[in-house]
C-alpha positions as CSV (number, residue, x, y, z in Angstrom):
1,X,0.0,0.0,0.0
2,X,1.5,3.3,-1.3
3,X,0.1,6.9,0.2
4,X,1.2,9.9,-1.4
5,X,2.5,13.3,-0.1
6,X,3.1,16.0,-2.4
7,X,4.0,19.7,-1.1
8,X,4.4,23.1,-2.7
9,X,6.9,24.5,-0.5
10,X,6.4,28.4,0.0
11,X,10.1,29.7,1.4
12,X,8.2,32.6,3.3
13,X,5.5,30.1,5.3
14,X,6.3,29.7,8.9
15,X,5.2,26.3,11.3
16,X,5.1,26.3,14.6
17,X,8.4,24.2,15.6
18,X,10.3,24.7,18.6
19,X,13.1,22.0,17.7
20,X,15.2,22.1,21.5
21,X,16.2,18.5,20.8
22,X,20.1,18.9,22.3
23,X,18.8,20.4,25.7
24,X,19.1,17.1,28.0
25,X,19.3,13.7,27.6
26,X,18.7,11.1,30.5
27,X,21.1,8.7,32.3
28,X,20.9,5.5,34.9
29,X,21.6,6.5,38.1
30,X,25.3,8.7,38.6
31,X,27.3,5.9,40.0
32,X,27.1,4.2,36.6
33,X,29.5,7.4,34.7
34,X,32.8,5.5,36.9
35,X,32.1,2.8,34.3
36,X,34.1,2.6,31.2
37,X,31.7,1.3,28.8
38,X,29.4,3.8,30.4
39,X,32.0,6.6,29.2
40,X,32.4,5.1,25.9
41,X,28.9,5.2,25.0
42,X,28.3,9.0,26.6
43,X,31.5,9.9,24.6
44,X,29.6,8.3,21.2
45,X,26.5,9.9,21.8
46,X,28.1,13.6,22.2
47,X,30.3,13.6,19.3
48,X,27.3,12.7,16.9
49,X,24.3,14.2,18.7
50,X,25.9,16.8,21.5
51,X,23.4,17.3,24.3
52,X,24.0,20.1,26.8
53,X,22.9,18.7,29.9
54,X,22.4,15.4,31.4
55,X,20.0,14.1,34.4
56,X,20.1,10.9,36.5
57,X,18.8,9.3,40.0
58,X,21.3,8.3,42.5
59,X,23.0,11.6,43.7
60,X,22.6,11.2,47.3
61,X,22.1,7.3,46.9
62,X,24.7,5.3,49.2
63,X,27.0,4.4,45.9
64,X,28.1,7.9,45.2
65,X,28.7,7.8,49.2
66,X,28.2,11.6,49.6
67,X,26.6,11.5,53.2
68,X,28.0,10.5,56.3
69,X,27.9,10.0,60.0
70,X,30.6,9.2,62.6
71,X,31.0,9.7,66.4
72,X,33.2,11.1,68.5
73,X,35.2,9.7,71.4
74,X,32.7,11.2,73.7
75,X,29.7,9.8,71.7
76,X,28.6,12.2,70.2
77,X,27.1,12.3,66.8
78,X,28.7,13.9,63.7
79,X,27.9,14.7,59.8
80,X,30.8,14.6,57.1
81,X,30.6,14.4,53.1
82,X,32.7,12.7,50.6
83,X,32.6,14.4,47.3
84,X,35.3,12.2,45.6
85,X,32.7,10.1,43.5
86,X,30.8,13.6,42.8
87,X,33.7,15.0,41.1
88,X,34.8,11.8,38.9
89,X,31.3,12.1,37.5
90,X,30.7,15.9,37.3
91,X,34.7,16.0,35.8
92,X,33.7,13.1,33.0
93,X,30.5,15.4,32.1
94,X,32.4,18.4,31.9
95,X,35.2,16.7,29.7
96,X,32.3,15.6,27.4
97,X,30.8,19.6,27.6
98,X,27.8,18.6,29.6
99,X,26.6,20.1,32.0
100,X,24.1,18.5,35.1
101,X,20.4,18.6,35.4
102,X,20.5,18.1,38.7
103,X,17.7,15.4,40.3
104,X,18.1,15.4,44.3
105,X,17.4,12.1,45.2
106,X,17.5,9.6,46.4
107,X,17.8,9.2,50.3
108,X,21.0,8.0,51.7
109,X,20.0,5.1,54.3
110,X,21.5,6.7,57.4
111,X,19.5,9.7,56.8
112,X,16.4,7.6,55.3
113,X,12.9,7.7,57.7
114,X,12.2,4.1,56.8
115,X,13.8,1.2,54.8
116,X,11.5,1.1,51.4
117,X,13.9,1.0,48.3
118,X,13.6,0.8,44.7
119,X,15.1,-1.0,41.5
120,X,18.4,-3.4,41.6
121,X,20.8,-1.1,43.2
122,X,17.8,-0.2,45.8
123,X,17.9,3.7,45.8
124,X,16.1,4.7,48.8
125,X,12.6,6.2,48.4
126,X,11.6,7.2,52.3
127,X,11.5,11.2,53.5
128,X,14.2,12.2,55.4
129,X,14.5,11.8,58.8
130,X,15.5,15.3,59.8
131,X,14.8,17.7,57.4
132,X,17.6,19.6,58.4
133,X,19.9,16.8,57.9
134,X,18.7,17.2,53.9
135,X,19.0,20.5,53.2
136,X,22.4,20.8,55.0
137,X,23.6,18.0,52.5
138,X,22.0,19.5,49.2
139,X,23.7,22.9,49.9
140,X,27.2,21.6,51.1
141,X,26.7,19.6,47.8
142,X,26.1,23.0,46.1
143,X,28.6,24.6,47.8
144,X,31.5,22.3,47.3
145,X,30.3,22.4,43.4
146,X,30.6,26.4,43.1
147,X,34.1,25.9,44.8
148,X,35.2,23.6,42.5
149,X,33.6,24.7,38.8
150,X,33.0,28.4,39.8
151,X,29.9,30.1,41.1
152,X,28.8,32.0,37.8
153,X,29.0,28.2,35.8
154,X,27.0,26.1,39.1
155,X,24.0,28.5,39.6
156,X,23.1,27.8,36.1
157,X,22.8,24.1,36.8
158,X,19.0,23.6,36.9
159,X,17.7,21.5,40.2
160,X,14.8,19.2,40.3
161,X,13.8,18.0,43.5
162,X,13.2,14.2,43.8
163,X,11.5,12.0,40.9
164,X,8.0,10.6,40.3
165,X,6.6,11.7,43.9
166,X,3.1,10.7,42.8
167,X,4.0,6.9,42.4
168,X,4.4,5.1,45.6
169,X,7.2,3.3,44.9
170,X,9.4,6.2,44.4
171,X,8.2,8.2,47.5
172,X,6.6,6.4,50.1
173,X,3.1,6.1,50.1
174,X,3.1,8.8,46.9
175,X,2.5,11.2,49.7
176,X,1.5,14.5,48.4
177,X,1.6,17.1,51.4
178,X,5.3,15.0,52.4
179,X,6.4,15.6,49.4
180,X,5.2,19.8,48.8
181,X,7.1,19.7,52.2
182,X,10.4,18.3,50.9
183,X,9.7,20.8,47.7
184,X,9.2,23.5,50.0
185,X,12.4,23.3,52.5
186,X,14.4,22.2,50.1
187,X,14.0,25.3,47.6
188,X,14.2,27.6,50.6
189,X,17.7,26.0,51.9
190,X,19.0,26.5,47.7
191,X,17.6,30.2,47.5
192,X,19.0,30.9,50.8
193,X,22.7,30.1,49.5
194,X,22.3,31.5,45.9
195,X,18.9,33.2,44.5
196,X,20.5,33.0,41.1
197,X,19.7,28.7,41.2
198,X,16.9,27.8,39.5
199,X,14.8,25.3,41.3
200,X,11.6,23.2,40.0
201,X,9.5,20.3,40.4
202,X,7.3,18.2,40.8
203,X,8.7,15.8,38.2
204,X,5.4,14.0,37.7
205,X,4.8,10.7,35.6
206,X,1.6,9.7,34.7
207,X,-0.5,8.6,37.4
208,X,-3.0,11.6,38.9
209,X,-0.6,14.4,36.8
210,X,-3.5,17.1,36.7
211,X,-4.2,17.0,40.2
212,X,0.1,17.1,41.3
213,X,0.3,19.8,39.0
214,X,-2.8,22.1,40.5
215,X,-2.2,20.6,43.8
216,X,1.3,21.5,43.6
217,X,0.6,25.4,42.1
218,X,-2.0,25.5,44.6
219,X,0.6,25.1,47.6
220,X,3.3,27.3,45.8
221,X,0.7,29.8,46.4
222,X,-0.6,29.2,49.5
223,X,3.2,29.3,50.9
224,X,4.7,32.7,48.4
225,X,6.8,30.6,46.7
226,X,7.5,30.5,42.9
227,X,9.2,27.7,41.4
228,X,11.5,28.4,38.6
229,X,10.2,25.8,36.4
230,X,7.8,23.2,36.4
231,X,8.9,18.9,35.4
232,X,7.1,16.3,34.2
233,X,7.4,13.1,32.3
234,X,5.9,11.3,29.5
235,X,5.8,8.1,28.3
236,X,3.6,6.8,25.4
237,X,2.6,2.9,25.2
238,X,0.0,0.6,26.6
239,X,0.8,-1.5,29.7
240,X,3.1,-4.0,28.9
241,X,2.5,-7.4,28.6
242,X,5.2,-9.7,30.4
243,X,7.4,-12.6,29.3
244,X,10.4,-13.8,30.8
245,X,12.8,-11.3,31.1
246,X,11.0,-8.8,28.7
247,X,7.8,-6.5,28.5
248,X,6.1,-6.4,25.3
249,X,4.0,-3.2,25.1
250,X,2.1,-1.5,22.1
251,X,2.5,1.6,21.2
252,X,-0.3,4.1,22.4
253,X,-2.1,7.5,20.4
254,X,0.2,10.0,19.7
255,X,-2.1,12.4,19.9
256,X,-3.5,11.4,23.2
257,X,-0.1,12.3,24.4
258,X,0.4,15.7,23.4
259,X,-3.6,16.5,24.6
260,X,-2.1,15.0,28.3
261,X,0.9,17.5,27.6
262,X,-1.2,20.3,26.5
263,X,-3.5,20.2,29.9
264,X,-0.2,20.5,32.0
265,X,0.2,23.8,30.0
266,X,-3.5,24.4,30.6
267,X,-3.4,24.1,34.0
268,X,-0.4,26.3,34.4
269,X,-1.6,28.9,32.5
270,X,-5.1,29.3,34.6
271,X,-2.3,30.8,37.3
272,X,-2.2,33.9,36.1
273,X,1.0,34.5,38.7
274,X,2.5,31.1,36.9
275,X,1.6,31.5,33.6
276,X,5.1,32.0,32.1
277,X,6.6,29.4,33.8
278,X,8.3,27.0,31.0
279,X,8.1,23.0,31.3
280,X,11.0,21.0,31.0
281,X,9.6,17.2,30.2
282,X,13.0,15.3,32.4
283,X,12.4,11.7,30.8
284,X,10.3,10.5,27.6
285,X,10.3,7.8,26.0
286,X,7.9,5.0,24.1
287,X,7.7,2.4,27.0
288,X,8.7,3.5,30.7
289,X,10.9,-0.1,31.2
290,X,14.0,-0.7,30.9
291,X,13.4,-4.3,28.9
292,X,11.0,-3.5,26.2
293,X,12.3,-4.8,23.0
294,X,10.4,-1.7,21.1
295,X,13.2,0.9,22.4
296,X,15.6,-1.1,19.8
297,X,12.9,-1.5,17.0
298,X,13.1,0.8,13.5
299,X,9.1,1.3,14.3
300,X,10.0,3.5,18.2
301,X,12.6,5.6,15.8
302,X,9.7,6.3,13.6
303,X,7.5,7.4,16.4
304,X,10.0,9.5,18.1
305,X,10.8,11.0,15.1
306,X,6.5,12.1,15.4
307,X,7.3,12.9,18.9
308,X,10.2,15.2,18.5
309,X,8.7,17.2,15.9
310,X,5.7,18.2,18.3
311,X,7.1,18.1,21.8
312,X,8.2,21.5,21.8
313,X,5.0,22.8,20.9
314,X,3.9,23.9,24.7
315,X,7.7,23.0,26.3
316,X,10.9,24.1,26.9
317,X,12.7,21.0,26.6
318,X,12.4,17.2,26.4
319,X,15.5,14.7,27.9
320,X,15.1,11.5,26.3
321,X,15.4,8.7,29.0
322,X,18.4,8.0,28.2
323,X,21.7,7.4,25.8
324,X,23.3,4.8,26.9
325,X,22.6,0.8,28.2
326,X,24.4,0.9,30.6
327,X,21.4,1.0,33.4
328,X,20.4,-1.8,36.3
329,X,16.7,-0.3,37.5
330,X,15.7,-4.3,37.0
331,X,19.5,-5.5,36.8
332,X,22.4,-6.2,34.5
333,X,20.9,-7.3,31.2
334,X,21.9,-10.7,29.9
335,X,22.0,-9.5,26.2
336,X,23.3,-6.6,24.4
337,X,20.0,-6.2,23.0
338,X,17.5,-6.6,25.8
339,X,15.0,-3.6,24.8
340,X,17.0,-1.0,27.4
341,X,15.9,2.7,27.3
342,X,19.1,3.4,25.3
343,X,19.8,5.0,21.9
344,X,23.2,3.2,22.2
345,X,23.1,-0.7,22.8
346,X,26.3,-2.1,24.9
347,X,29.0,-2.7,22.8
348,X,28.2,1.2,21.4
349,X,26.2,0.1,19.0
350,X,23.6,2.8,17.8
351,X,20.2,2.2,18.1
352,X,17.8,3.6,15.0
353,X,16.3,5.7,17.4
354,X,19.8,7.2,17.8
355,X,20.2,8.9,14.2
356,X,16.6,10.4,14.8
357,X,18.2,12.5,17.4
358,X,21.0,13.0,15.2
359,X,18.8,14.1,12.2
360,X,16.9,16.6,14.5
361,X,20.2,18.1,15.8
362,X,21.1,18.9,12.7
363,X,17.9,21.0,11.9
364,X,18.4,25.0,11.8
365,X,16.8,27.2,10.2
366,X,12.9,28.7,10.0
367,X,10.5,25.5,10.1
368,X,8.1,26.2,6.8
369,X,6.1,23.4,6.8
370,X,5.2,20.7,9.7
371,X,2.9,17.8,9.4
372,X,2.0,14.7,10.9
373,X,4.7,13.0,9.2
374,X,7.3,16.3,7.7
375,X,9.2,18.6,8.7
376,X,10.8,21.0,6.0
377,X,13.1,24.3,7.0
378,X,14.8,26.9,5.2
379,X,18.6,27.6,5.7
380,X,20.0,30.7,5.8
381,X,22.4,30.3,2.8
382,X,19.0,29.4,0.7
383,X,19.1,25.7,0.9
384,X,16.4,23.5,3.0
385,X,16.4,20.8,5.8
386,X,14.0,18.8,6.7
387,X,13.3,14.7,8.3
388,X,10.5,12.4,6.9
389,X,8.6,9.3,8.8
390,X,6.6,6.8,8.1
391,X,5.1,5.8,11.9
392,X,2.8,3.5,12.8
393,X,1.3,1.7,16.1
394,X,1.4,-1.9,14.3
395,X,2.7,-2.8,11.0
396,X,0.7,-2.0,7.8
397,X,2.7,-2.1,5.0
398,X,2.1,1.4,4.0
399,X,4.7,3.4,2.0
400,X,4.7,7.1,2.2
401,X,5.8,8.8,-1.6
402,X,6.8,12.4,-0.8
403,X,7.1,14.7,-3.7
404,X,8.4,18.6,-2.8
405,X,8.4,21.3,-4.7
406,X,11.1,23.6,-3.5
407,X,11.6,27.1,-4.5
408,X,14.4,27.5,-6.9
409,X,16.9,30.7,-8.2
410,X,16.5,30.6,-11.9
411,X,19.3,28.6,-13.3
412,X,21.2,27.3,-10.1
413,X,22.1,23.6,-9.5
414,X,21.4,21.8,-6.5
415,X,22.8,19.4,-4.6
416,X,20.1,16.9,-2.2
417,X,21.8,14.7,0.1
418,X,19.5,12.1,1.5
419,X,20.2,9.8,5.0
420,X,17.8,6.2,5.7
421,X,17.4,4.8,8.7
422,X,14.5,1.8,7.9
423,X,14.2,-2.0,8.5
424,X,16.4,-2.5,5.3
425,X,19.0,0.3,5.9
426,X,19.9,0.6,9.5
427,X,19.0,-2.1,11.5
428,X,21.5,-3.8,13.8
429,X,18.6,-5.7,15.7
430,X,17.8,-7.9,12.6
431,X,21.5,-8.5,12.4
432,X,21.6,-9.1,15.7
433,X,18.5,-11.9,15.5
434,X,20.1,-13.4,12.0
435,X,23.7,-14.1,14.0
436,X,21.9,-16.3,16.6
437,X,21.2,-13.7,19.0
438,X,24.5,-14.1,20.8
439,X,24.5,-12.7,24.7
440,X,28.3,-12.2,24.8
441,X,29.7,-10.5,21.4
442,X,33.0,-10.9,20.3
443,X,34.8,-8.0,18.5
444,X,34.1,-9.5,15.3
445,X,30.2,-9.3,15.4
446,X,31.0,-6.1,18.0
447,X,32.3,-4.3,14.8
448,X,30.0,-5.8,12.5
449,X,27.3,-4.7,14.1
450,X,28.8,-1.1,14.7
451,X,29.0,-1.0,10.3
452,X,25.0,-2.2,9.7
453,X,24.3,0.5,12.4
454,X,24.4,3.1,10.1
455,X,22.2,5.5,7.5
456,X,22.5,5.1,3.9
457,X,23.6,8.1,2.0
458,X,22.6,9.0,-1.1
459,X,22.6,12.0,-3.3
460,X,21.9,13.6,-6.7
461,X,22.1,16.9,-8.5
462,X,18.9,19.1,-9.8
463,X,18.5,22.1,-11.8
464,X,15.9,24.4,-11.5
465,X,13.2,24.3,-13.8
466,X,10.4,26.5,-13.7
467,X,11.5,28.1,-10.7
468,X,11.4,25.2,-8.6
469,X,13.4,21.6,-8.0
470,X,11.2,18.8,-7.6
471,X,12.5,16.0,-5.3
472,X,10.4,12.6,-4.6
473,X,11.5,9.8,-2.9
474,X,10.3,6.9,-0.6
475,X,10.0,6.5,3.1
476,X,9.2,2.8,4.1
477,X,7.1,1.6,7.0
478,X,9.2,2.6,10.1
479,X,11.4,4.5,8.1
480,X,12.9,8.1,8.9
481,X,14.9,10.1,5.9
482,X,17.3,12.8,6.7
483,X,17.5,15.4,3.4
484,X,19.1,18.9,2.7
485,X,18.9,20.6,-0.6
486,X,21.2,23.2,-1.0
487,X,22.9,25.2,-4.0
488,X,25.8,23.8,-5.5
489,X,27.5,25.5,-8.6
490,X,29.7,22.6,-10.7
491,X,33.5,23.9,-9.7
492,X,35.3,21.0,-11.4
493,X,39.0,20.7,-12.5
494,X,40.5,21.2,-15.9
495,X,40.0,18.3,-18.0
496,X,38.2,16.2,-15.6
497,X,34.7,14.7,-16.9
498,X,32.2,12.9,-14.4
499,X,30.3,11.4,-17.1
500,X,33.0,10.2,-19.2
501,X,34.8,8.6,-16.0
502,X,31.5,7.0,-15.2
503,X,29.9,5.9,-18.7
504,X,31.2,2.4,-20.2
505,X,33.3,2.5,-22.9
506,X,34.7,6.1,-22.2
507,X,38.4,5.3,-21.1
C-alpha cells in the first residue's frame, strides 16, 4: 500500500516548531559514569548528537557515598561528606561539555525515615529523617560544586527536587503534602545560599498528573513561593504485557499524548501568577521499562521522530530517558540487545532511534512546513532541511511517496543529500537476531554490528526548472529520511569529466 505526499513548499510560510532537541538527555543512576563502557557510549552519543545537559537518579544514593555520619570519642554524633565520586562524575560530564540537570534524590539510608527502596541497586525512596539533615547535605553539595567549577557556571545548573513523587514506589506512600514539604524546605535552603539557582519540580509521571500539577501550584501559592520551572514526564505505550525477562508493550495515540501534555500547559496557564513558567519534560520515551524490545525497534525511531517534531510545541525541553545501556533499574541485562531505554546498545552500537536524534540536531533554520509525518526548514544560505517518517502503532505495510516542490533561483544547480534509517538500511537488531542472538559478542560481530548501524547516503544533482526543484523519494514503513537541498554551482577541474569517467566504454 502506497500513500502519497506531495508539497508546494512556499520559502516565506512559517510552522510552529520549537526544535530544542540537544537540551538534556537522561542517564541510569550517577554511579554508573565511573564505568568505562558507560564513558564510551556518553562519549559516542556527544560527538554525533551533542546534548547540553544530562540528568540521573542516584545523587545522594549510598553508591556515590556523599553522606555520612561518625562519632566522637565522647559519643557524640557527627555529619561529614565525601565528594570524591561527585567529582569523577561531574569531571567526565564536563570533559564531554555537559553540563548536570541536577535530580536530588534519592535518600541516603543513614539519613532515610524508613527502609522502602527501589530498583536493583535499591535507591532509597523514604523522606528524610530530619529535614535539616537534607538541606544541609544538598547545599554543602552546592557549595562544594561552586568551589570547584565556579559560582557563575554552578547556579546555572538547573535543580529538580526528587523524581515521580506521585507513584508510591518512588516516594513512600506517593505522599503529596510529604512531598510539597520536601519541595518547600528544600527550595528555601537553595535560594538561601544563591537566588540565582533555578529550582523546579514536581517531576510527575503519569498517574493523577493534573491533580500534582494544581495541587502543587496551589501550595506554591498558599506558601509565596514560585518555582522556577515546572517537570514532568511522559511516556507513550499501553501497559506492557510480560514474558520472561521482557515486557512487550504497544505503542499508544500519539495524539492522546500531546492532549495530556497540552492540559499540564493548561493548568499552568489558569495561574495567572505562573503562567510563564516553562516545562522542561525530564524523561520520555515510548515504554517506561528498561526491557522492552520496542526501544531497539526501527518502528520507536519512527515514532520519536513524530514525537520530536511536536514536543516543543507547549515546552521548553524534552530529555530522552536516556543514551546509553548501561542502566540496572531491573538488573544487569543478559543481552546486548534486551529492549534497554538506550539510543546506544552495549557494545556502542547505535540504536535507529539514535540517528533520529541526530537528524533533529542537525535542523536550523525557519520551520516552513510541519505535518503529521514532515518537517521541512529553510537555511539561511538558501538551501532547506528537513526529516520524513513513516510511523505507525502496528505494522501495515504502507509506504509514504513524498514529492516537494522547492523554490528554486533561476538557473542554479542543487545538490540533495538524502540519510535512511529503515528495516532494510539501518538495523542492527535484525542482524543481531540473523547471528543467533548471541548474549556475549566478540569483537568481530562487536564491529559488525557497529558497520550495519548506520544511515544510507545517497545524493543527486537538480537544476531548476520553472523556478522550482522537484524532489520525490520513498520513506518505508518505520522509516525516517534525513534530506538537505542546497545550492551547488559545478566547480570541477580542468580536464576532468564525471560522465565520461563513469559511462562504459569512455576510457
Amino acid at each position: 500500500m502506497r500513500e502519497s505526499r506531495c508539497y508546494k513548499l512556499d520559502k516565506e510560510n512559517r510552522a510552529l516548531f520549537h526544535n530544542n532537541v540537544g537540551f538534556c538527555i537522561g542517564t541510569g543512576r550517577m554511579g554508573l559514569a565511573l564505568q568505562k563502557e558507560y564513558f564510551e557510549q556518553l562519549k559516542l552519543v556527544q560527538e554525533e548528537i551533542g546534548f547540553s545537559h544530562i540528568r540521573g537518579h542516584g545523587l545522594f544514593s549510598d553508591d556515590m557515598a556523599i553522606y555520612h555520619e561518625f562519632e566522637d570519642a565522647q559519643g557524640e554524633k557527627h555529619v561529614e561528606y565525601n565528594f570524591t565520586y561527585l567529582d569523577l562524575v561531574m569531571d567526565s560530564y564536563r570533559k564531554l561539555h555537559l553540563r548536570p540537570f541536577l535530580e536530588l534524590g534519592f535518600m541516603p539510608d543513614k539519613m532515610a525515615s524508613g527502609s522502602q527502596t527501589i530498583f536493583y541497586w535499591k535507591g532509597n525512596t523514604t523522606p528524610p529523617g530530619d529535614y535539616g539533615a537534607w538541606c544541609d547535605m544538598v547545599t554543602a553539595t552546592l557549595r562544594h560544586l561552586m568551589g570547584r567549577y565556579g559560582e557563575e557556571e554552578v547556579v546555572t545548573w538547573p535543580i529538580e527536587v526528587w523524581n515521580e513523587p506521585n507513584l508510591p514506589g518512588f516516594w513512600k506512600d506517593a505522599d503529596m503534602g510529604e512531598y510539597f514539604k520536601l519541595f518547600l524546605l528544600t527550595l528555601k535552603a537553595i535560594k538561601r545560599l544563591d537566588t540565582r539557582f533555578l529550582v523546579g519540580g514536581p517531576a510527575i509521571c503519569g498517574v493523577q498528573d493534573e491533580l500534582w500539577i494544581r495541587e502543587f501550584l496551589n501550595f506554591c501559592r498558599k506558601e509565596g513561593v514560585r518555582p522556577d520551572f515546572i517537570t514532568r514526564h511522559h511516556y507513550t505505550t499501553e501497559v506492557p504485557e510480560r514474558s520472561g525477562h521482557y515486557g512487550y508493550a504497544a505503542l499508544s495515540d500519539a495524539e492522546s499524548g500531546f492532549a495530556n501534555l497540552k492540559t499540564t500547559r493548561d493548568i499552568i496557564d489558569s495561574f495567572p501568577e505562573f503562567r510563564d513558567l516553562k516545562i522542561h519534560i525530564t524523561e520520555f520515551n515510548t515504554s517506561y521499562i528498561p526491557n522492552c524490545p520496542l526501544h531497539d525497534t526501527n518502528q520507536n525511531a519512527a515514532y520519536i521522530a513524530g514525537q520530536l517534531s511536536r514536543l516543543g510545541d507547549v515546552n521548553e525541553s524534552y530529555s530522552y530517558w536516556t543514551f546509553g545501556d548501561i542502566f540496572e533499574e531491573q538488573g544487569v541485562p543478559f543481552t546486548p540487545f534486551h529492549g534497554g531505554f538506550g539510543l546506544v546498545a552495549n557494545g556502542c552500537i547505535p540504536k535507529p532511534t539514535f540517528w533520529v536524534f541526530r537528524f533533529y540536531k542537525q535542523l536550523c533554520g525557519e520551520c516552513i512546513l510541519k505535518t503529521e509525518d514532515l518537517v521541512v526548514l529553510r537555511t539561511k544560505d538558501g538551501g532547506y532541511q528537513g526529516i520524513a517518517w513513516n510511523s505507525a502503532r502496528t505494522r501495515a505495510g504502507r509506504e509514504l511517496e513524498f514529492v516537494l516542490d522547492f523554490p528554486a533561483d533561476a538557473e542554479k544547480e542543487y545538490f540533495f543529500l538524502m540519510k535512511t534509517v529503515d528495516e532494510d538500511t539501518c538495523n542492527p537488531l535484525r542482524l543481531w537476531h540473523d547471528m543467533g542472538e548471541p548474549k556475549s559478542l566478540s569483537a568481530e560481530q562487536t564491529k559488525l554490528l557497529q558497520d550495519c548501524a548506520r544511515p544510507l547516503v545517497t545524493s543527486a544533482r537538480y537544476k531548476e526548472a520553472e523556478g522550482k526543484v522537484s524532489v520525490s523519494f520513498t520513506v518505508s514503513e518505520y522509516g525516517v529520511v534525513y534530506f538537505e537541498l542546497k545550492p551547488a554551482a559545478m566547480e570541477g577541474d580542468r580536464g576532468y569529466d564525471y560522465t565520461r569517467v563513469t559511462e562504459k566504454g569512455q576510457l
